[in-house]
N, C-alpha and C positions, 0 to 999 in steps of 0.2 A: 046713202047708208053703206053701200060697199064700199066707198072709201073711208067710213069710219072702223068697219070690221077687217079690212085686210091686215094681213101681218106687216109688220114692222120689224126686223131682228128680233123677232120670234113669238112678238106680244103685240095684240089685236092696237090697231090705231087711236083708236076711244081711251085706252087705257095711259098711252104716253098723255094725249091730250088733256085727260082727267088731271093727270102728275102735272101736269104746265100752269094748268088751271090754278089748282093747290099754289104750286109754289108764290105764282101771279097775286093772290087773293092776299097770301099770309104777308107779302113784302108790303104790297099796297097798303094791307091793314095795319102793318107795325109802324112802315114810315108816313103814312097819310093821316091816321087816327092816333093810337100812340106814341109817335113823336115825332109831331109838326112841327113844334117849337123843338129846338138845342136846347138840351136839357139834363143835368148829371142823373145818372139811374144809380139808385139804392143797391144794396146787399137784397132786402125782401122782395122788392119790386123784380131784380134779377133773377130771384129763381122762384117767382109765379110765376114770373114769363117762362121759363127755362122748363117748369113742368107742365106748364100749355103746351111748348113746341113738344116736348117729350109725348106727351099726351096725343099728338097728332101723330107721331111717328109710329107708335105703337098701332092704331087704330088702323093707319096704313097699310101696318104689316099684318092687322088683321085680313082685311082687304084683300091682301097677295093670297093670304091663303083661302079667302073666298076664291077668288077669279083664277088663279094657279097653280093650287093645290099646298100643302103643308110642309115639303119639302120647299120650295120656292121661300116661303112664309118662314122657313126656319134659317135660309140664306140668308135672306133679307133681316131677321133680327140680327143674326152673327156677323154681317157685313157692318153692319149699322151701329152694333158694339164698339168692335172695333176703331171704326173710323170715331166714334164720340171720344174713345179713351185718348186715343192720337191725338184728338184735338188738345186735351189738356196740354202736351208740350207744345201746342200752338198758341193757345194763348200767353205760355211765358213770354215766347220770342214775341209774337204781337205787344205784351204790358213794357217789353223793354224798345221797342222800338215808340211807340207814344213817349216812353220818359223819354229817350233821346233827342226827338224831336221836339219836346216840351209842348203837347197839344193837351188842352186840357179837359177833365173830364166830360164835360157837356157836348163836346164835340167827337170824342172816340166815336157815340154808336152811331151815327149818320156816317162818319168814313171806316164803318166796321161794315154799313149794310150796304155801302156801293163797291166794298174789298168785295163781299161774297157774292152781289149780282156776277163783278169778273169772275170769281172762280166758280160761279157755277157754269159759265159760258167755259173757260177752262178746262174744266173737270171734266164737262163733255167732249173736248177737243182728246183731250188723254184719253178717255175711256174707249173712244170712238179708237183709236189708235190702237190702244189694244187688243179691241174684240177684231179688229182687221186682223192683229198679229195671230192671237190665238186662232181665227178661223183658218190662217193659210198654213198652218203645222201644228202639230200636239205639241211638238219636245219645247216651242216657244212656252208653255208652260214649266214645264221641266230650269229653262231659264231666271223664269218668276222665283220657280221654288226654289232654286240654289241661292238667287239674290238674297232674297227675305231670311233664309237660313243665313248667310254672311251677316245682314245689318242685323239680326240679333244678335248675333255670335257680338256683334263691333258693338251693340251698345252694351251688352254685360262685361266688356272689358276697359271700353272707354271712359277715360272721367270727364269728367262735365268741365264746359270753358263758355265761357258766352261769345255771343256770334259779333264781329267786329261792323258793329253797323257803317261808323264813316266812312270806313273803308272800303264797302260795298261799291262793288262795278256799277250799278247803277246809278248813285250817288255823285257818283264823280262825274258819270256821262251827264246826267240830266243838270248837275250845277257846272259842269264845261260847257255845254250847248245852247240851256237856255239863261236870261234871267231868274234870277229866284230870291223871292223876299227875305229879309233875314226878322221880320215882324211879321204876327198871325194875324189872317184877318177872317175870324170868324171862323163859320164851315166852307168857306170858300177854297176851291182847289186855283182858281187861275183869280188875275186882280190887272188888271191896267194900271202903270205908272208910268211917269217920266222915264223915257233911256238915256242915253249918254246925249243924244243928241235933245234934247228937251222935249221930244214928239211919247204921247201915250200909246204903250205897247203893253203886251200880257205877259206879265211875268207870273210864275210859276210859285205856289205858298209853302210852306214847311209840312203843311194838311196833305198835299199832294206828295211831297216827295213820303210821308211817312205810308201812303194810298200805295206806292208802287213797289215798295218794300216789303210790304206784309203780301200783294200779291205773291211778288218772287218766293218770299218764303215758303208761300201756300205749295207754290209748284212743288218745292223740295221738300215738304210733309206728302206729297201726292204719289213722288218717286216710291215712297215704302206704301204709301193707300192704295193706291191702286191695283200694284200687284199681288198682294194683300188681299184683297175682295175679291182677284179674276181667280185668287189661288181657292177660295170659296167654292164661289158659282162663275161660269161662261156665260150665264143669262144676264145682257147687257140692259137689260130690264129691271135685275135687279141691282144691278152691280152700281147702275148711275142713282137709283133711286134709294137706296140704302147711302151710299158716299154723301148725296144732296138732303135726304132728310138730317141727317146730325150737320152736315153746315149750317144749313138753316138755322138751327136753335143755339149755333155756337155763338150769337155776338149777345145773343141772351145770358147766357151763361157765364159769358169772358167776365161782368161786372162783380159778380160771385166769387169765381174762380182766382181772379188777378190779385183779388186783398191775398187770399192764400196759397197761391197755385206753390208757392216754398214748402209747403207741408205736404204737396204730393211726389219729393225726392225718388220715394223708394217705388212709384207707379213706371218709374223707368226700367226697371227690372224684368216686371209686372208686362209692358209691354214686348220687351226683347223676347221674352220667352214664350209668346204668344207668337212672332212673328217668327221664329222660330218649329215652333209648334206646324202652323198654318204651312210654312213649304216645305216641312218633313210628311207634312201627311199624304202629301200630292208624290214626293218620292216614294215612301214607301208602299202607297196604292197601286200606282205603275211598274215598280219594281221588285215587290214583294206580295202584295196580295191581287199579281196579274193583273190589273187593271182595273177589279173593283173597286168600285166607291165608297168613299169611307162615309160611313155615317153619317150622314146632317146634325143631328141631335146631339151626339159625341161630340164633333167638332161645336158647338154651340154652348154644351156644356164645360169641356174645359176650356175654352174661351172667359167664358163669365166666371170660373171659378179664379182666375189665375188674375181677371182684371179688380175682380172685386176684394183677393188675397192684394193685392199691391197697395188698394184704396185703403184696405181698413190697416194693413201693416202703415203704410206708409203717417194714418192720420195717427196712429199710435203712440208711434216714436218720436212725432213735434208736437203730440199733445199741448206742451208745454212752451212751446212757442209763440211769440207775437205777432198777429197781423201786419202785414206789409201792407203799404201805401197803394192803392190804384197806379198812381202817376210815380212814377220815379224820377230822382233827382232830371234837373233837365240838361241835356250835355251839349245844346246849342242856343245861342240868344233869338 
């Protein structure tokens, strides 16, 4: 029992392990019971499930504010916001790296749910990183907030370009070093064929190379999440467990999202000024209001008001637009 109640980076033992438990329960149950079999998911099917997971995150964050009071609990919603809005330009780049690789739909969500088992192993690698940094100086905060002020400043002025997937460093390394099939087989990431020499070896499937790409990306959507969330809260309690609940329900959602994620253009605005928002408030707490705390609820509120001005601007003005394809043209045989 005392090793259940001792502290942990600041939150009793029981309560990480509960979070392990959750996460453990919901993967087993979506890929064990709801999709054993490869299988293409629906538009409706996507977002029951996407208001399940939603459903649990919230309950969650009820939770937080049972077991850690309602500040914590208002963290953890505004952490948890943000990192879900993020995701939506994640699943662009995700919908365009599936077309590129020509994988088809039946197969994205089994290599959407072993992309997210790695970044939640990931995510903690980073978050763990962090809370190191922040615990050995303040101003390393100070750092966060200038960044996140920068990349909004750089998405409100930047125009949009899509990411040069063949071109990816990865790509090249992993078709330089190993075999790798130019035929899909299945949901299989590795496959034995003939080599040069007629002997059976594992070459590597187009499932795999598109598995290692969406990882890297995740990293570089993490670069703005993370310090994002520590610019929130320092409770590494909540910081991992808000980032991991909206992963979790993102491969639920991707199926939704991807027919129209073209109609959420102007949610990029919507984000920049949020990320902006979140590391001016930490400047001017430290450097203007002496080091008081800025509001939880404040910062919560114009959070949701500016993601949810983006959503409904953004669905607006493509009212009148056509659904895009899940799969996009494919740019490899």
């Amino acid at each position: 029992m005392e090793l259940l109640t001792a502290d942990w980076l600041g939150t009793p033992a029981w309560f990480w392990l509960a979070f392990a438990a959750i996460v453990l329960i919901l993967t087993a149950f979506d890929l064990g019971v709801l999709h054993k079999d490869d299988r293409e998911m629906g538009i409706a099917e996507s977002l029951k499930l996407s208001v399940f997971y939603i459903a649990i995150a919230m309950a969650f964050g009820g939770w937080v504010w049972f077991a850690k009071g309602a500040t914590s609990s208002v963290e953890y919603y505004t952490g948890y916001f943000i990192e879900k809005a993020l995701s939506i330009d994640n699943v662009f780049v995700i919908s365009m790296i599936f077309g590129f690789f020509a994988i088809a739909p039946k197969y994205q969500y089994r290599a959407l749910l072993w992309g997210i088992l790695a970044v939640i192993v990931l995510r903690g690698l980073m978050i763990a990183g962090g809370a190191a940094l922040v615990a050995s100086a303040h101003w390393v905060m100070w750092i966060f907030a200038a960044f996140l002020v920068f990349t909004g400043l750089k998405m409100l002025l930047s125009k949009d370009h899509d990411p040069d997937i063949g071109n990816n460093p990865a790509v090249r390394w992993i078709s330089k070093h190993l075999h790798v099939t130019k035929e899909h087989h299945g949901h299989h990431f590795f496959v034995q064929q003939p080599n040069a020499a007629g002997k059976l070896a594992w070459a590597a499937t187009p499932l795999f190379l598109a598995l290692v790409v969406i990882n890297l990306a995740d990293l570089v959507f993490a670069v703005d999440s993370v310090p994002a969330i520590f610019s929130i809260t320092t409770d590494t309690f909540i910081v991992y467990t808000s980032n991991i609940m909206a992963i979790l329900g993102l491969r639920a959602l991707y199926f939704a999202l991807a027919a129209m994620v073209h109609r959420f253009h102007y949610l990029k605005y919507a984000l920049a000024l949020v990320l902006v928002f979140i590391g001016a408030k930490i400047l001017v707490a430290d450097f203007v209001l002496g080091g008081a705390k800025f509001p939880p609820l404040l910062s919560l509120g114009v959070t949701l008001a500016l993601i949810a001005g983006g959503v409904g601007w953004s669905l607006w003005k493509t009212r009148r637009e056509p659904e895009a394809p899940i799969l996009a043209p494919p740019g490899r045989g």
